[in-house]
C-alpha positions in Angstrom: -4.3 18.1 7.8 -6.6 18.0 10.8 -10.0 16.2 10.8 -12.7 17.8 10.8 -14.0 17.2 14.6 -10.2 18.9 15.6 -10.7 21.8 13.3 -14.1 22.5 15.1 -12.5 22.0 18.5 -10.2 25.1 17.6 -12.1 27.1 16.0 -15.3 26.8 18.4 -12.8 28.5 20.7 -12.1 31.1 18.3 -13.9 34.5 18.9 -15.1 37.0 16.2 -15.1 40.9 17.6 -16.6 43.2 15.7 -19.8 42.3 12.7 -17.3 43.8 9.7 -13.9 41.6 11.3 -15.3 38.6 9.2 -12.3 38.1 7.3 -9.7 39.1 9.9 -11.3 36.5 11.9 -11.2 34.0 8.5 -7.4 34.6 8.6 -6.9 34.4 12.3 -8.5 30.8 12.0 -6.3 29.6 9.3 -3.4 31.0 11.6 -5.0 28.9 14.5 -5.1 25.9 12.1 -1.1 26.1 11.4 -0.4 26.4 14.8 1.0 30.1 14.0 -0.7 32.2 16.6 -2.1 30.9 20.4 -5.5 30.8 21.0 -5.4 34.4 22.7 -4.1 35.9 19.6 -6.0 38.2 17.6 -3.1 40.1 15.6 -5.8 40.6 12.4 -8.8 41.9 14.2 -6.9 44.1 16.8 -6.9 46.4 13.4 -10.6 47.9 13.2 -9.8 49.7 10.1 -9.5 46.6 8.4 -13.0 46.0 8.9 -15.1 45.5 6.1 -12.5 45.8 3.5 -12.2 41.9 2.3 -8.9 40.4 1.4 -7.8 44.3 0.3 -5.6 44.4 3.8 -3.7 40.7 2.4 -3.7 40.4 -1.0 -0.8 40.0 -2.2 1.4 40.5 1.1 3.7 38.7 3.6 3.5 39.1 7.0 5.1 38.7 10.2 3.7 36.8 13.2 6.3 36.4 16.2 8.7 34.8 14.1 6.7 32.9 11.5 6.2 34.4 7.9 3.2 34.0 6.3 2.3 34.9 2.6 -1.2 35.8 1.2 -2.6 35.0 -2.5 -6.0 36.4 -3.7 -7.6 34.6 -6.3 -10.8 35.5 -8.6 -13.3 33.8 -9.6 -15.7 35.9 -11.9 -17.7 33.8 -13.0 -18.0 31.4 -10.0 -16.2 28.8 -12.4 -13.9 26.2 -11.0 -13.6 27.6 -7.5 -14.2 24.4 -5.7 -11.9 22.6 -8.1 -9.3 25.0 -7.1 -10.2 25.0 -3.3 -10.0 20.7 -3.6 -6.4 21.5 -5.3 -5.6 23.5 -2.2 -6.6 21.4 0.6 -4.8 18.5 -0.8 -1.8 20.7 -1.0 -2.4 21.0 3.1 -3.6 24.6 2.9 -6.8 25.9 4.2 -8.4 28.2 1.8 -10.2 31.5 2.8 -13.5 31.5 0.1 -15.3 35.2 -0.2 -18.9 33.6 -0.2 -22.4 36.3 -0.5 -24.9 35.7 1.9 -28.7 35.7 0.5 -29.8 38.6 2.2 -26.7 40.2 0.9 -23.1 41.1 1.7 -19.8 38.8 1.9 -18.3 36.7 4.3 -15.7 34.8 5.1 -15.7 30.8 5.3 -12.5 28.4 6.5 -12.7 25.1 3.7 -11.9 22.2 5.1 -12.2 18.3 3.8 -15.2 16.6 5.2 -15.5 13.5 6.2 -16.2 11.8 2.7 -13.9 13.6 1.4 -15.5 16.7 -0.2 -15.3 20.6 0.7 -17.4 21.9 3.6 -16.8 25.3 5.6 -16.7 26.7 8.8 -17.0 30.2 9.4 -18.6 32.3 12.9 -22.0 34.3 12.5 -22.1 35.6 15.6 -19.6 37.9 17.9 -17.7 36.1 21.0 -16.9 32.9 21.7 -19.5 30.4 19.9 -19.5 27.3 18.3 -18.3 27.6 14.8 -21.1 27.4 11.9 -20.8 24.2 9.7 -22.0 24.6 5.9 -22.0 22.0 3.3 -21.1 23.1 0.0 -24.9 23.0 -1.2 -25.8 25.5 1.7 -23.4 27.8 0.1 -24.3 27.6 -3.5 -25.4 29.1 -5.9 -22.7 32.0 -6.1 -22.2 34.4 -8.9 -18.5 34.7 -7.7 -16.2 34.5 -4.9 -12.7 35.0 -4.1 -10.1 32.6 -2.7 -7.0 33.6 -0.3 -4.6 31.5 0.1 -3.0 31.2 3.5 0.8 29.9 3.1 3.2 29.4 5.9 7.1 30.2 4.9 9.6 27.9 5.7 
Protein backbone atom coordinates (compact mmCIF):
# COMPACT_ATOMS: atom_id res chain seq x y z
CA UNK A 1 0.00 0.00 0.00
CA UNK A 2 1.12 3.49 -0.66
CA UNK A 3 1.47 6.18 2.08
CA UNK A 4 -0.54 8.64 2.30
CA UNK A 5 1.68 11.67 0.98
CA UNK A 6 2.23 9.20 -2.44
CA UNK A 7 -1.49 8.65 -2.71
CA UNK A 8 -2.00 12.47 -2.70
CA UNK A 9 0.88 12.97 -5.15
CA UNK A 10 -1.27 10.85 -7.67
CA UNK A 11 -4.33 11.72 -7.19
CA UNK A 12 -3.67 15.72 -7.01
CA UNK A 13 -2.80 14.96 -10.65
CA UNK A 14 -5.92 13.27 -11.18
CA UNK A 15 -8.62 15.42 -12.98
CA UNK A 16 -12.49 15.24 -12.46
CA UNK A 17 -14.60 16.32 -15.86
CA UNK A 18 -17.91 16.69 -15.58
CA UNK A 19 -19.97 17.70 -11.78
CA UNK A 20 -22.09 14.13 -12.04
CA UNK A 21 -18.45 11.89 -13.11
CA UNK A 22 -17.83 11.69 -9.26
CA UNK A 23 -17.71 8.15 -9.20
CA UNK A 24 -16.17 7.48 -12.59
CA UNK A 25 -13.47 9.60 -11.31
CA UNK A 26 -13.61 7.47 -7.71
CA UNK A 27 -12.84 4.45 -9.83
CA UNK A 28 -10.32 6.05 -12.19
CA UNK A 29 -8.33 6.86 -8.90
CA UNK A 30 -8.34 3.49 -7.52
CA UNK A 31 -7.13 2.42 -11.12
CA UNK A 32 -4.31 5.12 -10.82
CA UNK A 33 -3.54 3.67 -7.30
CA UNK A 34 -2.88 0.00 -8.86
CA UNK A 35 -0.92 1.28 -11.41
CA UNK A 36 -3.67 -0.02 -13.99
CA UNK A 37 -4.29 2.95 -16.20
CA UNK A 38 -1.51 6.10 -16.93
CA UNK A 39 -2.09 9.26 -15.64
CA UNK A 40 -3.73 10.39 -19.08
CA UNK A 41 -6.25 7.80 -18.82
CA UNK A 42 -9.82 8.41 -18.27
CA UNK A 43 -11.46 5.13 -19.66
CA UNK A 44 -14.58 5.63 -16.83
CA UNK A 45 -15.40 9.29 -17.41
CA UNK A 46 -14.91 9.32 -21.25
CA UNK A 47 -18.71 7.67 -20.74
CA UNK A 48 -21.05 10.75 -19.89
CA UNK A 49 -24.00 8.54 -19.61
CA UNK A 50 -22.59 7.11 -16.74
CA UNK A 51 -22.88 10.29 -15.03
CA UNK A 52 -24.80 10.37 -12.01
CA UNK A 53 -25.82 6.89 -11.85
CA UNK A 54 -23.44 5.68 -8.70
CA UNK A 55 -21.86 2.29 -8.75
CA UNK A 56 -25.09 1.08 -11.13
CA UNK A 57 -22.37 1.16 -14.31
CA UNK A 58 -19.87 -1.46 -11.88
CA UNK A 59 -21.62 -3.37 -9.67
CA UNK A 60 -21.19 -6.50 -9.96
CA UNK A 61 -18.93 -6.47 -13.33
CA UNK A 62 -15.47 -7.22 -14.70
CA UNK A 63 -13.77 -5.15 -16.87
CA UNK A 64 -11.11 -4.72 -19.28
CA UNK A 65 -8.36 -2.16 -19.21
CA UNK A 66 -5.49 -2.76 -21.87
CA UNK A 67 -4.79 -5.98 -20.71
CA UNK A 68 -5.57 -5.97 -16.98
CA UNK A 69 -8.90 -7.29 -15.52
CA UNK A 70 -10.52 -5.78 -12.99
CA UNK A 71 -13.55 -6.90 -10.95
CA UNK A 72 -16.15 -4.62 -9.10
CA UNK A 73 -18.17 -5.56 -5.72
CA UNK A 74 -21.03 -3.31 -4.36
CA UNK A 75 -21.65 -3.48 -0.86
CA UNK A 76 -24.67 -2.05 1.33
CA UNK A 77 -24.74 -0.64 4.23
CA UNK A 78 -28.44 0.31 5.28
CA UNK A 79 -28.11 1.22 8.21
CA UNK A 80 -24.64 2.83 8.19
CA UNK A 81 -23.51 -0.19 10.50
CA UNK A 82 -20.04 -1.55 10.35
CA UNK A 83 -18.96 0.24 7.18
CA UNK A 84 -15.72 1.43 8.51
CA UNK A 85 -15.05 -1.92 10.02
CA UNK A 86 -15.47 -3.32 6.64
CA UNK A 87 -13.50 -0.57 4.85
CA UNK A 88 -10.39 -1.23 7.72
CA UNK A 89 -10.96 -5.12 6.61
CA UNK A 90 -10.37 -3.97 3.03
CA UNK A 91 -7.42 -1.71 3.25
CA UNK A 92 -5.52 -4.28 5.13
CA UNK A 93 -6.40 -6.71 2.46
CA UNK A 94 -4.37 -3.95 0.02
CA UNK A 95 -7.54 -2.70 -1.71
CA UNK A 96 -8.77 0.79 -1.80
CA UNK A 97 -12.32 1.05 -1.13
CA UNK A 98 -14.73 3.37 -3.08
CA UNK A 99 -17.41 4.59 0.02
CA UNK A 100 -20.91 6.28 -1.39
CA UNK A 101 -20.76 9.19 1.32
CA UNK A 102 -24.10 12.12 1.30
CA UNK A 103 -22.96 15.46 1.42
CA UNK A 104 -24.94 17.83 4.01
CA UNK A 105 -26.44 19.96 1.62
CA UNK A 106 -27.45 16.80 -0.16
CA UNK A 107 -26.52 14.34 -2.88
CA UNK A 108 -23.68 11.49 -2.96
CA UNK A 109 -20.24 11.36 -3.72
CA UNK A 110 -17.59 9.50 -4.08
CA UNK A 111 -14.52 9.24 -1.60
CA UNK A 112 -11.04 6.98 -2.21
CA UNK A 113 -10.21 5.31 1.74
CA UNK A 114 -7.05 5.23 2.42
CA UNK A 115 -4.92 4.44 5.87
CA UNK A 116 -3.78 7.53 7.55
CA UNK A 117 -0.95 8.11 9.12
CA UNK A 118 -1.94 6.61 12.67
CA UNK A 119 -3.33 4.10 11.23
CA UNK A 120 -7.04 4.83 10.86
CA UNK A 121 -9.42 5.52 7.70
CA UNK A 122 -9.36 8.98 6.07
CA UNK A 123 -10.51 9.85 2.31
CA UNK A 124 -9.65 11.68 -0.56
CA UNK A 125 -11.99 12.54 -3.05
CA UNK A 126 -12.04 15.89 -5.82
CA UNK A 127 -14.77 18.75 -5.34
CA UNK A 128 -13.97 20.60 -7.98
CA UNK A 129 -13.56 19.95 -12.06
CA UNK A 130 -9.79 19.89 -13.50
CA UNK A 131 -6.76 19.35 -12.20
CA UNK A 132 -6.72 20.30 -8.33
CA UNK A 133 -5.29 19.15 -5.35
CA UNK A 134 -7.29 16.28 -4.00
CA UNK A 135 -9.73 17.00 -0.83
CA UNK A 136 -8.52 15.33 2.47
CA UNK A 137 -11.34 14.27 4.99
CA UNK A 138 -11.04 12.62 8.29
CA UNK A 139 -13.49 10.14 9.08
CA UNK A 140 -15.29 12.68 11.63
CA UNK A 141 -15.71 15.25 8.67
CA UNK A 142 -17.66 12.62 6.98
CA UNK A 143 -19.89 11.28 9.72
CA UNK A 144 -22.71 11.06 10.64
CA UNK A 145 -24.24 8.98 7.62
CA UNK A 146 -27.52 7.24 7.43
CA UNK A 147 -25.93 4.87 4.86
CA UNK A 148 -23.37 4.41 2.29
CA UNK A 149 -22.23 1.96 -0.08
CA UNK A 150 -18.79 0.31 -0.58
CA UNK A 151 -17.14 -0.85 -4.08
CA UNK A 152 -14.64 -2.81 -4.02
CA UNK A 153 -11.94 -2.30 -6.66
CA UNK A 154 -10.06 -5.81 -7.19
CA UNK A 155 -7.31 -6.33 -9.66
CA UNK A 156 -7.32 -10.08 -11.42
CA UNK A 157 -4.34 -11.92 -11.50
Amino acid sequence: MKTPSEIKKILDQHEQKRPFSCFQSAVEMVLRLNEVIAQDEYPEQSVDANDGRGYEPFSGKTKQYGRVAVCFEEIKFDPFGNAVDKGRELLEDGLYPIYSFEWPSGGFHGFVAFTNETGGISFFTKTKLGVVTADRYELNDVLPQKKTEILVVRVLP
